[in-house]
TIGU-291164 format. One line per field, with one value per residue (C-alpha): residue in one letter; x, y, z; chain. Coordinates in Angstrom, 3 decimals, always signed. Layout:
BEGIN
residu <- [a, ...]
xx <- [X, ...]
yy <- [Y, ...]
zz <- [Z, ...]
chaine <- [A, ...]
This chain:
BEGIN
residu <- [x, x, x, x, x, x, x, x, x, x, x, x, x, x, x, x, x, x, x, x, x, x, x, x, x, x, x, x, x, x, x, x, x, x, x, x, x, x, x, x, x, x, x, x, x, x, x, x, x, x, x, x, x, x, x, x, x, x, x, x, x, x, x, x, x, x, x, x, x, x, x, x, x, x, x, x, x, x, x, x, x, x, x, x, x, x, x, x, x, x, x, x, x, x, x, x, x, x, x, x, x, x, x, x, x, x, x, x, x, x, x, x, x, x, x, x, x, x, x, x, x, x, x, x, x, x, x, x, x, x, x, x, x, x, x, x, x, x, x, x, x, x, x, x, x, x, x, x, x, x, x, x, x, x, x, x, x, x, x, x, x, x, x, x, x, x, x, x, x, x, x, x, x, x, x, x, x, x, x, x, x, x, x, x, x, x, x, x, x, x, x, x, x, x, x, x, x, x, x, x, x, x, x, x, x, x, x, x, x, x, x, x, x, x, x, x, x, x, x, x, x, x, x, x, x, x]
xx <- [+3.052, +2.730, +5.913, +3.167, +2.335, +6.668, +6.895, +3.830, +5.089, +8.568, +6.736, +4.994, +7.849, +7.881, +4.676, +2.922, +4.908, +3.232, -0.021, +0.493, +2.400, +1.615, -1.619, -2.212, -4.353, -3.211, -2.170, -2.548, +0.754, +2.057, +1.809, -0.035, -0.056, -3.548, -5.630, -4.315, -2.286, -3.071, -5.836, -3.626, -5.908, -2.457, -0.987, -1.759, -0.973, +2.722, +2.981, +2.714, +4.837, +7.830, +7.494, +7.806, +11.535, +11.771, +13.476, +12.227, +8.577, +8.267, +11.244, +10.415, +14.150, +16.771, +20.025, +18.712, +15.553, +12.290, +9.379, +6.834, +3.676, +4.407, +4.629, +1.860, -0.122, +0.790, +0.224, -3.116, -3.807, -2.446, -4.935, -8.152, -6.691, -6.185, -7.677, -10.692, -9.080, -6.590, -9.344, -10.590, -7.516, -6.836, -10.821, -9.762, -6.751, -8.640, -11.466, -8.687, -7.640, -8.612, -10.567, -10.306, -10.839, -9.213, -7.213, -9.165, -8.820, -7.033, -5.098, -3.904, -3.661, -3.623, +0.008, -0.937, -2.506, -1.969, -4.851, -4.476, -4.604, -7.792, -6.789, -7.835, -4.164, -2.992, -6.070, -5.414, -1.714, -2.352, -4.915, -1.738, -0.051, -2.519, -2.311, +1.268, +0.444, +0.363, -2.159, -3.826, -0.842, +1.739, -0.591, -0.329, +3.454, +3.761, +1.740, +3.288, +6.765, +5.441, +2.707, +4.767, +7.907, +5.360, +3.615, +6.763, +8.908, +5.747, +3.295, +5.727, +8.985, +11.238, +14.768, +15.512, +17.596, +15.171, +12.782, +15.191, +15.799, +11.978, +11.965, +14.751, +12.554, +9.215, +11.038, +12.483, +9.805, +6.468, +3.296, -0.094, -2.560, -6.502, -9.529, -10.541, -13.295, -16.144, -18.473, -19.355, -19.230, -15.902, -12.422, -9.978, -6.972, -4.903, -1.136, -0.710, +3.146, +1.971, +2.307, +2.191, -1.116, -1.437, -4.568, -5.289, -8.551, -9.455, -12.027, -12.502, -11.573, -12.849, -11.434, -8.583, -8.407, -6.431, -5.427, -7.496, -5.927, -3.005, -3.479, -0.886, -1.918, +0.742, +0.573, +0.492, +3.824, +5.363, +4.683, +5.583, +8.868, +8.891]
yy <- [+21.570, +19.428, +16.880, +14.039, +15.508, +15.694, +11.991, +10.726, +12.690, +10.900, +7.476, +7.797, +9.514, +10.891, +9.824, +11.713, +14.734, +14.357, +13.913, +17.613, +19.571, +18.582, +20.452, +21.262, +19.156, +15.595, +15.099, +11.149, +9.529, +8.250, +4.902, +3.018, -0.894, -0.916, -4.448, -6.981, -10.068, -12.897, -14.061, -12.308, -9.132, -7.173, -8.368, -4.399, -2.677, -4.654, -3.789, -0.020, -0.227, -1.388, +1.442, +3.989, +2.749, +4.633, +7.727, +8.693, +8.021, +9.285, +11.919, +12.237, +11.876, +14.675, +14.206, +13.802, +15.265, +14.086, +15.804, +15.532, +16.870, +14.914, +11.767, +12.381, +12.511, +9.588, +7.490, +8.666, +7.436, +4.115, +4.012, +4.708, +2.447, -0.301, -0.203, -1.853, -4.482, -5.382, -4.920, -8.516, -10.175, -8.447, -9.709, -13.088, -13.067, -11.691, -14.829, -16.928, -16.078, -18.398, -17.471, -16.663, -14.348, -10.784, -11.192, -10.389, -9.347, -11.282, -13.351, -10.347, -6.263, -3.510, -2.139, +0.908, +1.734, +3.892, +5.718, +6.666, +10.504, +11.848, +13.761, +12.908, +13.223, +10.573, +8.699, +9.259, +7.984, +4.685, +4.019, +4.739, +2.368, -0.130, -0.204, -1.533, -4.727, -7.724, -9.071, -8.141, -9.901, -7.104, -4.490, -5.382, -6.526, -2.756, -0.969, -2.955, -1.376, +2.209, +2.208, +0.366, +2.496, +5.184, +4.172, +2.335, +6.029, +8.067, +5.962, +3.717, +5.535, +2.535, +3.569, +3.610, +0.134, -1.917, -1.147, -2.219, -5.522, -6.092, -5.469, -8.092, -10.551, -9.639, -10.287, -13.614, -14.940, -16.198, -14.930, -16.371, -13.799, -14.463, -12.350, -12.041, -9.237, -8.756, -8.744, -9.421, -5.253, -4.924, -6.059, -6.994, -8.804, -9.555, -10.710, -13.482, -14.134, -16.396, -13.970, -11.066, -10.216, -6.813, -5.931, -4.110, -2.491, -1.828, +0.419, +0.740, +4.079, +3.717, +0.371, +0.463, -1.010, +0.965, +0.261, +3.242, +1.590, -0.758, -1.764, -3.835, -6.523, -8.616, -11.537, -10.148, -12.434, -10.763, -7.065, -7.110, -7.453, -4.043]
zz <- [+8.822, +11.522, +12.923, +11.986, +8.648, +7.710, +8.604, +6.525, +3.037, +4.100, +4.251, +0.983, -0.786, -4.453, -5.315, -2.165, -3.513, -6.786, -5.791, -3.458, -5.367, -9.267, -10.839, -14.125, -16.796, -17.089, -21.137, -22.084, -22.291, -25.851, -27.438, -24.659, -24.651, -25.617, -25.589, -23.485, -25.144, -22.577, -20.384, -17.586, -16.937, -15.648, -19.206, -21.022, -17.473, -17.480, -21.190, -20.596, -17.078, -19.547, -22.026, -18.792, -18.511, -22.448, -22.048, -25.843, -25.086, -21.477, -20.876, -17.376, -16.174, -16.443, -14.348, -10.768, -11.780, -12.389, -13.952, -11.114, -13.072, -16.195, -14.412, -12.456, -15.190, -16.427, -13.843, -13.402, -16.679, -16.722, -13.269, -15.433, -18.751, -16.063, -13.258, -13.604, -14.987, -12.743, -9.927, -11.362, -10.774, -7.664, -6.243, -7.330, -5.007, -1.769, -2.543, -2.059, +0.824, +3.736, +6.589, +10.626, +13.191, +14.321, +17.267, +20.550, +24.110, +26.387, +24.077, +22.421, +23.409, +20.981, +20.559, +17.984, +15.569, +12.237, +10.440, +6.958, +7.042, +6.045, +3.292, -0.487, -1.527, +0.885, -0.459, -4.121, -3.754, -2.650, -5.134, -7.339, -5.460, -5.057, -8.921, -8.932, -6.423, -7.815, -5.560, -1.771, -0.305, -2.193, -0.859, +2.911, +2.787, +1.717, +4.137, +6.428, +5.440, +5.176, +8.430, +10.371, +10.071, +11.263, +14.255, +15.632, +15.948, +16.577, +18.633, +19.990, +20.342, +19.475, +18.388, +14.264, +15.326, +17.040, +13.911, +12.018, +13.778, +13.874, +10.161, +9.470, +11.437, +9.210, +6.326, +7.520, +9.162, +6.837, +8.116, +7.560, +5.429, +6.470, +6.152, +9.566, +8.875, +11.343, +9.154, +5.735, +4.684, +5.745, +4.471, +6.955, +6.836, +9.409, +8.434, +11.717, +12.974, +16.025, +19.003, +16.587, +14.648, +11.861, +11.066, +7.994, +7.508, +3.679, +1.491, -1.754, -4.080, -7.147, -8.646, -6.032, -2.988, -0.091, +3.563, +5.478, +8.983, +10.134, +13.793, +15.844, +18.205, +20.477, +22.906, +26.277, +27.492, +24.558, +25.492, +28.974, +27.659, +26.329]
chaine <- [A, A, A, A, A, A, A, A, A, A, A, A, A, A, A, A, A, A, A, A, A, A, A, A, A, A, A, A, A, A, A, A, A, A, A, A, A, A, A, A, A, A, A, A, A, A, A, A, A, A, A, A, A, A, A, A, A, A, A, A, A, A, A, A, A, A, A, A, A, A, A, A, A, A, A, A, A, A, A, A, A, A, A, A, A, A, A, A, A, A, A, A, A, A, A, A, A, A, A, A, A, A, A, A, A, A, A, A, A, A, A, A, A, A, A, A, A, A, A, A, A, A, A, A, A, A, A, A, A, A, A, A, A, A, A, A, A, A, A, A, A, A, A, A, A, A, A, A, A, A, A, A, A, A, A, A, A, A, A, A, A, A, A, A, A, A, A, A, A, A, A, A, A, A, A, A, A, A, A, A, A, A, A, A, A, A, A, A, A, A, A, A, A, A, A, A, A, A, A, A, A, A, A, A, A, A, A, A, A, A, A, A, A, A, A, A, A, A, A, A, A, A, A, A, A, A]
């Protein structure tokens, strides 16, 4: 496996594991929430997230362990109970979103860039993530946290502390979130901190949105000072 390849399963941790190394056939898990019980179309999917946490309904958990293959499979299931419901809420929160444009040569240079490996694995797991975001602005605050992290150490080369410094000021600082797509087939959204632009460019799988690429842009003034 390739020093790339190591660093992406570390990114995308347990669940990236599951997606690789659990096979099998994928039972149905017990006692689902069924029908939702508010206009909230995430109401069933929360319902069923809270029964996971029952160690009598979904054993998964022994000691340190957990069953990768069993919760695998249900996971997967709660994605094709739910997913095409929460997909309506989750549309509703991208229409809202206000508009602009991506940031451009000269007032801004391409840093790096991170590509969502083109594997269907790496697909299929965030589709499983994308089920657990609230809304778009969930999904690109974590990409954010897992691409970044990436592209930083391998692209970039910064030192494990200066990432962490710039991710204490992501978290501090409050961003403006704007589709800034070029045109009207494509999603992007670009997360704007003034002199500091991410772009995220997203496809659908399925019901699920994912982030295929994360590409940083900086004010010129502000790179030099690398």
């Amino acid at each position: 496996m390739t020093r790339f390849g190591s660093v992406w399963r570390a990114g995308v941790l347990g669940l990236w594991v599951c997606a690789l190394a659990c096979g099998g056939s994928e039972s149905k898990p017990e006692g689902d929430a069924g029908e939702p019980t508010s206009d909230d179309p995430r109401a069933a999917l929360d319902q069923a997230r809270t029964g996971l946490a029952d160690p009598q309904r979904y054993p998964f958990r022994d000691g340190l362990k957990i069953n990768e293959e069993a919760l695998r499979a249900t996971l997967m299931q709660l994605r094709e109970r739910h997913g095409a419901q929460v997909a309506v809420a989750y549309a509703a929160s991208i229409e809202a979103l206000p508009t602009g444009d991506a940031p451009t040569a000269p007032q801004f240079e391409e840093l790096a860039a991170f590509a969502l490996p083109d594997d269907p694995a790496a697909r299929d797991v965030e589709a499983m993530n994308w089920l657990f975001d609230r809304d778009v602005e969930e999904t690109v605050r974590r990409s954010l946290s897992t691409y970044l992290a990436l592209l930083s150490q391998n692209d970039l080369e910064m030192p494990i502390r200066d990432v962490g410094v710039w991710f204490a000021f992501l978290r501090a600082a409050e961003p403006t979130l704007k589709r800034c797509s070029p045109s009207p087939d494509d999603l992007w959204l670009c997360l704007d901190y003034g002199a500091d632009v991410f772009v995220f460019e997203l496809s659908r799988l399925g019901s699920a949105w994912i982030v295929r690429k994360l590409r940083w842009h900086q004010q010129p003034s502000t790179a030099n000072d690398h």
